[in-house]
N, C-alpha and C positions, 0 to 999 in steps of 0.2 A: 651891313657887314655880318658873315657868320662865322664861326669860329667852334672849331669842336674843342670843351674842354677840359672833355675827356670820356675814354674810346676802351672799351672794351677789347680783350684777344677774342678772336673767332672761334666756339669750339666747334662752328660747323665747318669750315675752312681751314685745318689745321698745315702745321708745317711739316709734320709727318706725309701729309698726301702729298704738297709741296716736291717734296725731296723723293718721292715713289714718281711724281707726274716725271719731274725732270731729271729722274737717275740720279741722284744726290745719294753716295752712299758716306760721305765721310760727317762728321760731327760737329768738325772744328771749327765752321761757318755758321752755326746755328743761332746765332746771336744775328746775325747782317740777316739771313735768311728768312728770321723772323721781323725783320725790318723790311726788305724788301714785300716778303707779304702783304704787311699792313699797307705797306703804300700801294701796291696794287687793287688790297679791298678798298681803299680809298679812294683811288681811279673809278673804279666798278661804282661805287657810289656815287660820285659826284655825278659820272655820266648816267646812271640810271634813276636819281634821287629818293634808292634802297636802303635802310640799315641793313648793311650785310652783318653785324651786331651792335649790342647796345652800346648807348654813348648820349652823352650829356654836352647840349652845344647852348651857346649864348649867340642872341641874335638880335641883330640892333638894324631895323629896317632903315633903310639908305629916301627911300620915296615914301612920304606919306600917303597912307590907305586907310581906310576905317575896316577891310577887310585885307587880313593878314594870312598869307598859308606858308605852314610850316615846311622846309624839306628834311629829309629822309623820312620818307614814310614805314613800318609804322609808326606811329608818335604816340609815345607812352603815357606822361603825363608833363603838363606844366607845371615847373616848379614855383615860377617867379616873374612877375610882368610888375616892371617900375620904370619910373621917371626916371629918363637918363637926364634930367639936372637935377633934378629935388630928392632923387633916389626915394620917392612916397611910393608906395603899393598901387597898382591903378587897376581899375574894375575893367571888366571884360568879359565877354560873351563866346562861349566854345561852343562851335557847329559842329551836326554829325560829322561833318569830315575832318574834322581836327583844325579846322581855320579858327580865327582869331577876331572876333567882330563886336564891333561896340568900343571900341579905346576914344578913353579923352582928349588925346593926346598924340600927338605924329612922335615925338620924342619918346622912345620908349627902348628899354634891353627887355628882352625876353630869354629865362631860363628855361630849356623844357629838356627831355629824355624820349629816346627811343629805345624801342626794344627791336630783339632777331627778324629778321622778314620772318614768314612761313618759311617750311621744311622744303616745300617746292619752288619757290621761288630762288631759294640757296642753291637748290641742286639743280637750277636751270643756268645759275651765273658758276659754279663752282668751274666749270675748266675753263672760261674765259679769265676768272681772276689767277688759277695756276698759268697758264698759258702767260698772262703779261706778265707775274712776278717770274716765270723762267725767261723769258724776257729781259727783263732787268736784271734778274743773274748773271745773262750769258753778254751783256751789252749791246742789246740790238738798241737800234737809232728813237731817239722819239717818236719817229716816223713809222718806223715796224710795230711802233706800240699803239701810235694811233689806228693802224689799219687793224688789229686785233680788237681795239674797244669800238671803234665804226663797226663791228659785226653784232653788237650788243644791241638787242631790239628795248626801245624805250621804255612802254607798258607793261610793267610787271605786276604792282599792286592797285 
């Protein structure tokens, strides 16, 4: 199970561009606006396993592995690797690639943090996540939204 639990606002994706992509000149939705954003950088994440920004997630592996990798890359630091029954500290071995090797234990929550992709990889997803959150603005079907993130090529980092 993962869980973001807690998510950063985008200063490289703002709602200002938002509202320039999609003709948005009035005000008074900017509270939804900026809701609909987030969940569009959210879409864009899940499907491309990018921090489009920083964000602090809890991660409690579902299959035992003695090799563990993180998503959203990049992966900032680990905070916290314990015993999801004894809640003890449990030792572990971090790989150049930010996986997770050597655990005692299949039972385990793992705290960690990610920070911004690169500047270009933002500016490579930046109109696919405008595009779906006007999308979800204007009510296009789940279906319209899936064909706009089916355009989103996988390897970014």
């Amino acid at each position: 199970m993962l869980k973001r639990v807690n998510k950063d606002i985008s200063n490289s994706i703002t709602i200002e561009q938002l509202k320039e992509f999609a003709n948005i000149i009035d005000t008074s939705r900017d509270d939804e606006l900026q809701s609909i954003l987030m969940e569009a950088i959210v879409m864009v994440e899940d499907k491309t396993d990018v921090s489009l920004s920083a964000m602090t997630l809890e991660y409690m592996p579902e299959i035992p592995n003695k090799r563990l990798y993180l998503y959203y890359k990049p992966i900032k630091s680990i905070v916290s690797i314990k015993n999801a029954i004894t809640g003890a500290d449990e030792s572990y071995l971090l790989a150049y690639d930010k996986s997770i090797n050597q655990l005692n234990t299949n039972d385990v929550i793992i705290i960690y943090t990610t920070e911004e992709a690169p500047a270009s990889v933002i500016d490579s997803l930046r109109h696919k996540v405008l595009a779906i959150a006007s999308a979800i603005y204007d009510g296009q079907t789940k279906e319209e939204i899936n064909n706009i993130l089916n355009t989103i090529p996988l390897k970014l980092c």
